[in-house]
Every structure is written in C-alpha cells, then in structure tokens.
C-alpha positions as CSV (number, residue, x, y, z in Angstrom):
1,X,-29.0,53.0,13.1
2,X,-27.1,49.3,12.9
3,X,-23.3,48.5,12.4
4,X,-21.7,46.8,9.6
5,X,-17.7,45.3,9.9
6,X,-16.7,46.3,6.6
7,X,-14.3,44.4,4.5
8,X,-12.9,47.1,2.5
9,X,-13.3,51.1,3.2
10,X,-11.6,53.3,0.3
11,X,-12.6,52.7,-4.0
12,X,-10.2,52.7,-6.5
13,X,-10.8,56.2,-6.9
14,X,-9.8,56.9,-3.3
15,X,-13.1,57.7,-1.8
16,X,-14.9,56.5,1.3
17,X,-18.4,56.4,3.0
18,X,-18.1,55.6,6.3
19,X,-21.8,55.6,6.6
20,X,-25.0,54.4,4.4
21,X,-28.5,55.9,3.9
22,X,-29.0,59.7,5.6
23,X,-31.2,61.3,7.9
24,X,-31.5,64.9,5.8
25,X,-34.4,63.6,4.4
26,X,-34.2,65.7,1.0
27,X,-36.6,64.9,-1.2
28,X,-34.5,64.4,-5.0
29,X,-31.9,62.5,-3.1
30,X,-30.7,60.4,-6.2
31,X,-28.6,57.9,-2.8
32,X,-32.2,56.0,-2.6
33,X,-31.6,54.6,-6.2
34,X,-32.1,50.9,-5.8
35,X,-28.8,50.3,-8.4
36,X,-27.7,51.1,-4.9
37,X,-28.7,48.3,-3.2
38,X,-29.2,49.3,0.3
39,X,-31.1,46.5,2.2
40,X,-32.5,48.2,4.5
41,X,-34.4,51.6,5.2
42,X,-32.6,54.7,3.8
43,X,-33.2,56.2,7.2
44,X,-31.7,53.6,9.2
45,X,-28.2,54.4,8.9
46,X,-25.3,51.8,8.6
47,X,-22.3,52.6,10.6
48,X,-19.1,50.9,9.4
49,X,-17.8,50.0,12.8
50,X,-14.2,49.8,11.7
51,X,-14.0,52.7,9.2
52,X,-10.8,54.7,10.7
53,X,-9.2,51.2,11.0
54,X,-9.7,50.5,7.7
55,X,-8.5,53.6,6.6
56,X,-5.7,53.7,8.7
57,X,-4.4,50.5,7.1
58,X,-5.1,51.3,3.9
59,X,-3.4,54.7,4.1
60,X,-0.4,52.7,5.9
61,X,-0.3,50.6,2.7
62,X,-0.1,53.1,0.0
63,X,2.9,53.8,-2.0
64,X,2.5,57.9,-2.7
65,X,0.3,60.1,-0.8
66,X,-3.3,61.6,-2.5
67,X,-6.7,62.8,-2.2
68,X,-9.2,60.9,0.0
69,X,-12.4,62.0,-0.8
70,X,-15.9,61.4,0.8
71,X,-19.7,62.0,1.2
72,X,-20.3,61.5,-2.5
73,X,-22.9,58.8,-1.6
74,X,-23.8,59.7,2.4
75,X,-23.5,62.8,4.0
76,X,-20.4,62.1,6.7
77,X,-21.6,64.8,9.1
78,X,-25.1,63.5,9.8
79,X,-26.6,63.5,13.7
80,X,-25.2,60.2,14.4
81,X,-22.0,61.8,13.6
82,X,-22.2,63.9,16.8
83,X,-21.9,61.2,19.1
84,X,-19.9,58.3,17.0
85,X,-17.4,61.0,15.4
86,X,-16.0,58.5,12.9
87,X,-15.3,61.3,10.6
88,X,-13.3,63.4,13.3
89,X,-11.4,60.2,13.8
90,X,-10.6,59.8,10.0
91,X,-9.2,63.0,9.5
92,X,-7.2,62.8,12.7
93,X,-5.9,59.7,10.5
94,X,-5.6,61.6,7.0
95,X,-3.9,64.2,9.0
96,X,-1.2,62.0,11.0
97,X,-0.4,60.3,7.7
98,X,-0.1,64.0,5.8
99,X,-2.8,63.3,2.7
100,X,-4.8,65.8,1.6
101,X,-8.9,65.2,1.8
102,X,-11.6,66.8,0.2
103,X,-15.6,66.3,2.1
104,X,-18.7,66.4,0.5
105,X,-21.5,68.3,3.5
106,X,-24.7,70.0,3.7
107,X,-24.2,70.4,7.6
108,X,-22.4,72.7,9.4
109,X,-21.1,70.2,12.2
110,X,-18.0,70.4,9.6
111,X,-16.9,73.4,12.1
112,X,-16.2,71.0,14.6
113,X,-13.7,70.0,12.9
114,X,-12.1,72.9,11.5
115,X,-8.9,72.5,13.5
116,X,-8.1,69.4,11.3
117,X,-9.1,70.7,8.1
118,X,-6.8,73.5,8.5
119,X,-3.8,71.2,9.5
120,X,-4.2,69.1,6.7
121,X,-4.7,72.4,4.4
122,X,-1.3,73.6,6.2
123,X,0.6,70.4,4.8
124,X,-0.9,69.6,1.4
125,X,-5.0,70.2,0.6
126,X,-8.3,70.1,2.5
127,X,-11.2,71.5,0.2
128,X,-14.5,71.6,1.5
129,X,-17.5,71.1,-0.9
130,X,-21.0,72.6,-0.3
131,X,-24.0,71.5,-2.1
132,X,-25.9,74.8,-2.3
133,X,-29.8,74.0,-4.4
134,X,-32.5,76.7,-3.0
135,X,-31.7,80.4,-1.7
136,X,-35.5,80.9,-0.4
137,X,-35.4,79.7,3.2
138,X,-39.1,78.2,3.9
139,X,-38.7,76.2,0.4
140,X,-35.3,74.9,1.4
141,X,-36.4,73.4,4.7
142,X,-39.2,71.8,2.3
143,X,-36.5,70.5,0.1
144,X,-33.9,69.7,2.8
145,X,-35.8,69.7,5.8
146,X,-33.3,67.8,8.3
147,X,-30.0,69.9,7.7
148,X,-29.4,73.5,8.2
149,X,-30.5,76.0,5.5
150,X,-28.8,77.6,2.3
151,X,-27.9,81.0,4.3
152,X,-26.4,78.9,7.2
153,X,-24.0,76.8,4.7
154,X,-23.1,80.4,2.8
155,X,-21.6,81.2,6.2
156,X,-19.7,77.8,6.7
157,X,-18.3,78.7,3.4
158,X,-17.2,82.3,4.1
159,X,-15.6,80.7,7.5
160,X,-13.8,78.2,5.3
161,X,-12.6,81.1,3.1
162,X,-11.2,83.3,6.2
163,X,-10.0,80.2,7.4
164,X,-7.5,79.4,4.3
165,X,-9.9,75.8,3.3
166,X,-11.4,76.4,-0.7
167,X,-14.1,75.5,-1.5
168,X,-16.0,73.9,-4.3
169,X,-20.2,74.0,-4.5
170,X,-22.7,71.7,-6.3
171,X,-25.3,73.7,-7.6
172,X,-27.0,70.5,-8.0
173,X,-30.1,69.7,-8.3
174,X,-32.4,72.1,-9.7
175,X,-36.2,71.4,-9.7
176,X,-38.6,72.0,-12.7
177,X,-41.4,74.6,-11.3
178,X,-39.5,74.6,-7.9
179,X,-36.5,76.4,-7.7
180,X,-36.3,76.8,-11.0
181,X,-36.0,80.6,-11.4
182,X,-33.9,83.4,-12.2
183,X,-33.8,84.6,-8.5
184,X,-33.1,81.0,-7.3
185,X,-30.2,81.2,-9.3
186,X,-29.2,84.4,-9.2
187,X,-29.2,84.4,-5.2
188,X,-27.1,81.2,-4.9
189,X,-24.4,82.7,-7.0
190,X,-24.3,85.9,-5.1
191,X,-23.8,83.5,-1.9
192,X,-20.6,82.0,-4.2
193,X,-19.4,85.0,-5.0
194,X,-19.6,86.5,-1.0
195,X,-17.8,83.5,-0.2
196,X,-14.9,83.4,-2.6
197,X,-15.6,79.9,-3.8
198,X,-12.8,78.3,-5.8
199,X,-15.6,76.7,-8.3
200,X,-19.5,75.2,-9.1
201,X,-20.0,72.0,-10.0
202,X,-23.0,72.0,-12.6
203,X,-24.1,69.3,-14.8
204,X,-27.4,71.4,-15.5
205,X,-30.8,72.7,-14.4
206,X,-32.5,69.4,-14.0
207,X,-32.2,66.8,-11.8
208,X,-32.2,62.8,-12.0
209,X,-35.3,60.3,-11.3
210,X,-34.1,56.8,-10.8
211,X,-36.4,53.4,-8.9
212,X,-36.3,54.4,-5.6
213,X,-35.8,57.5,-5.6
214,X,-37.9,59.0,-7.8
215,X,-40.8,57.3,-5.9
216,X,-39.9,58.9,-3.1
217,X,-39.5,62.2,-4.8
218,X,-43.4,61.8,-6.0
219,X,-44.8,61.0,-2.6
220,X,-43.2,64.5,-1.2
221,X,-44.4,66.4,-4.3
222,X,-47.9,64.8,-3.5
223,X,-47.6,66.3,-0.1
224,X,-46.2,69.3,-0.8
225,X,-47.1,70.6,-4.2
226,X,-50.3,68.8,-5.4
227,X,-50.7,68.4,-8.5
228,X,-47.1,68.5,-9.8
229,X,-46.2,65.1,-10.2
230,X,-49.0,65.1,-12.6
231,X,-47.4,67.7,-14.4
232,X,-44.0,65.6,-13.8
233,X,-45.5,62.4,-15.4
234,X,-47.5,64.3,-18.1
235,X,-44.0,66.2,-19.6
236,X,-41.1,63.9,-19.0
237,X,-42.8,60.1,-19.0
238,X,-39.8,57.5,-17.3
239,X,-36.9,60.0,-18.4
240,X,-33.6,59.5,-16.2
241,X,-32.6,63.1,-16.8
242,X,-35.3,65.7,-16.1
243,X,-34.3,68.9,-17.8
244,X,-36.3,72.6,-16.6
245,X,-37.7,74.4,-19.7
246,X,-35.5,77.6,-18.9
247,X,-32.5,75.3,-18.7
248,X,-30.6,77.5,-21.9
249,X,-31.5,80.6,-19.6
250,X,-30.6,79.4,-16.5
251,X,-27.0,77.7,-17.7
252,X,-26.2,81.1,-19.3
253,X,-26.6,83.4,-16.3
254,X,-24.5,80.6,-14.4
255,X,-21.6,80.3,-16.9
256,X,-21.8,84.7,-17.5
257,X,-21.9,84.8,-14.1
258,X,-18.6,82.8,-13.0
259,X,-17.0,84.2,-15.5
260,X,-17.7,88.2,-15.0
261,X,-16.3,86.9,-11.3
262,X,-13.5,84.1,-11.7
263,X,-15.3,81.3,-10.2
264,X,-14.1,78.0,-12.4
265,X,-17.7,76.1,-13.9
266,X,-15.8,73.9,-16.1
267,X,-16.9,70.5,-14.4
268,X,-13.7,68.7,-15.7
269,X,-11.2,71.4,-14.2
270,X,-13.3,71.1,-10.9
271,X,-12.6,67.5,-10.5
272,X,-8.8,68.1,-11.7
273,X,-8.2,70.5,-8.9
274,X,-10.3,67.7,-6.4
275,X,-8.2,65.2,-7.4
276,X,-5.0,66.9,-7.0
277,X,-2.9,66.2,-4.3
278,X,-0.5,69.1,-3.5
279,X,2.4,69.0,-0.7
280,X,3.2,72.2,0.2
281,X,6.2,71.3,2.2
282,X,8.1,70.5,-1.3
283,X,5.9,72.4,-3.9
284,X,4.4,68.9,-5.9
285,X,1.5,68.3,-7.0
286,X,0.4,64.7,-8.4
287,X,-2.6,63.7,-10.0
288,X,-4.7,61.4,-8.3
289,X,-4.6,59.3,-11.7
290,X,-0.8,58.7,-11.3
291,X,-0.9,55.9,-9.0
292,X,-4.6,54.3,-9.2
C-alpha cells in the first residue's frame, strides 16, 4: 500500500475511486488492463490521501445535487479499508451535503456502514450494487478468492432489502467452461429473486481479455484448470470479447427469468435509475445528465 495527493477526485460522470489496484485477487478482473495505466503492482494499493477532502470541496462547489457513484474501477471496501475508512468518511460527506450515492462492492464490510447508507436513502437515494458471478462455493473462492463468497453477498443484499437500500447486481462475468451452466445461472437468479433486487446488469455470458489482464487470467487458468487456456487460445485467438457457446441459452433463461419475476434487465433503464438523483423531501428527481 502507498499514498498518492490526488489533484482531482470526482469524473465528469460524477464517480470516484478513492483507491487503485485491489487485494480480491479475482482472476478475470478486466482493472489490470494496461489502458489503465497503473504503475505499479495491482496488489499494492494506492490510497488517495486526500479523497474526502477532495470530495468535500467538490460537492461544496456544485450547483444541483446528484449521484456520486464509485467502485466501478476498485473495490472501495477492500482490507485496507478497515483501518483507513476513507469510504466511511466520504459518505459521512455525501450525507452532510444530502446527495444521493450509489457503491459498487463484493465485500460485506458495506454493513459497517449501513447507518449512513440508510440516512442518505432517508433523504434522496443510496443503492447498493453487488456483483454476483458463481453460485457454487469452492469455485467462487477459486474465482474470487480474497472477498467473501456468493451466499455471503446474497445475504448483504437481503439485509439491504429489509433495510429500505435497492439494489442493483452485475451478473458479470461469466466464464466459458467455468461457470458457464444452467445451474450457475439458474442459482444466482434465485439469490436475486430471494433478495428483492431492483435489477441485473448483463452485457452477456462472456467476459473481456485485455493486455494485462488477460495474462493474468491465463496464469490462474494454468494453475487451476490445466489445459484450458489451450482450449481458450485454440477457440477465440486475441478476441476482446469472449462469448460462451451456450450464450443464446443462458441470455434467455436470464431475460425469462426477470421477467416471470419483475426484476429490470434492460441495461439502459439500470443505469437510468443509477443515475437518478431523487430528493424525497420535495418529490424531484433529476437526471444526472442535467447538469454534467
């Protein structure tokens, strides 16, 4: 772990990372791209030093209130969250100033800061976003080994859910001759549907091999599924997108699926209802769009 003094803290779009690189260690993670141009080991984590500062100025400076959205890129509730709590500290900012937030996770140290989410969610919108990829247990900590399993994020959902907090998941990615399968799918939707998810974000079965991280993603095949990358190299050559073979299948139980139980899949109204801010205290809701 090293610090950085940022310069700048939210995009255009309104999003932040107040970390770089990640400790989960999953193997697909498309954040190792070298278009990302991390100078230094994924693993060794860059801390902007003077994130809620940043944010706090740049909240104080804008003219309408929005969405501030983060963990697109890294994971805000990593273990060196535990003892820095930068996050805690922004949302105690995104809270004071009343906008709403949306958080990208796989961890469940989001319950620490539950009693924040739910003020903001009180006052305008706090949406939590899971990214759910593997419902068998041993495969997931093979996938994901570093951050707590499928079942245990389920339950961070449900608690969101009784909690008031929606919730939006990434079924995202999907592994050719991995995870795959009918019963992959089949029990991460159930896990959706248990926990009254607002909507899934899904671009399609497949997944995306960039440099960087898709020579990453061949060393852990080597080591934990010989042969495959073999298989990998042999059917999709340098392809960006890598596409399973039951993709048509697999896209049709999903889309059957959230429909028979009024979960939104259409990727554009997911966004839409991310990017909207609500305040509750006068019934408005304004497009992020409106004032970039």
């Amino acid at each position: 772990m090293h610090e950085k003094e940022a310069k700048v803290l939210l995009s255009a779009q309104n999003g932040m990372n107040i970390y770089r690189g990640c400790t989960h260690g999953c193997i697909y993670c498309d954040s190792r791209s070298k278009c990302y141009q991390m100078d230094f080991p994924f693993e060794d984590i860059e801390v902007k030093i003077n994130a809620p500062d940043l944010l706090e100025r740049a909240l104080k400076g804008k003219r309408k209130r929005c969405m501030i959205g983060t963990g697109s890129m890294s994971d805000p509730y990593m273990h060196c969250e535990e003892q820095l709590m930068h996050m805690r500290k922004c949302l105690e900012i995104i809270d004071r100033y009343d906008f709403g937030v949306t958080v990208i996770t796989k961890s469940d140290r989001i319950l620490r800061d539950l009693d924040l989410l739910k003020s903001i969610n009180q006052k305008t919108k706090a949406v939590v976003q899971m990214t759910l990829t593997t419902y068998d247990e041993e495969l997931c900590k093979i996938l994901e080994p570093n951050v707590c399993t499928t079942r245990r994020r389920a339950e961070v959902l449900k608690i969101m859910h009784e909690n008031g907090i929606p919730t939006v998941v990434w079924l995202d990615p999907i592994l050719p001759y991995i995870n795959d399968t009918e019963e992959n799918l089949q029990g991460i939707l159930n896990y959706c549907r248990e926990a009254k998810v607002k909507g899934i974000i899904c671009f399609g079965m497949g997944l995306t091999l960039r440099e960087g991280n898709k020579e990453y993603f061949y060393q852990k095949l080597d080591e934990h599924f010989p042969g495959l990358k073999e298989r990998y190299k042999r059917e999709y050559g340098p392809a960006y997108e890598v596409y399973s073979k039951k993709s048509r299948k697999l896209m049709s139980m999903f889309y059957a699926f959230c429909g028979e139980h009024g979960i939104e899949s259409d990727v554009n109204k997911n966004f839409a209802y991310l990017h909207e801010f609500e305040d509750k205290q006068v019934g408005e809701q304004i497009s992020l769009f409106d004032f970039q």
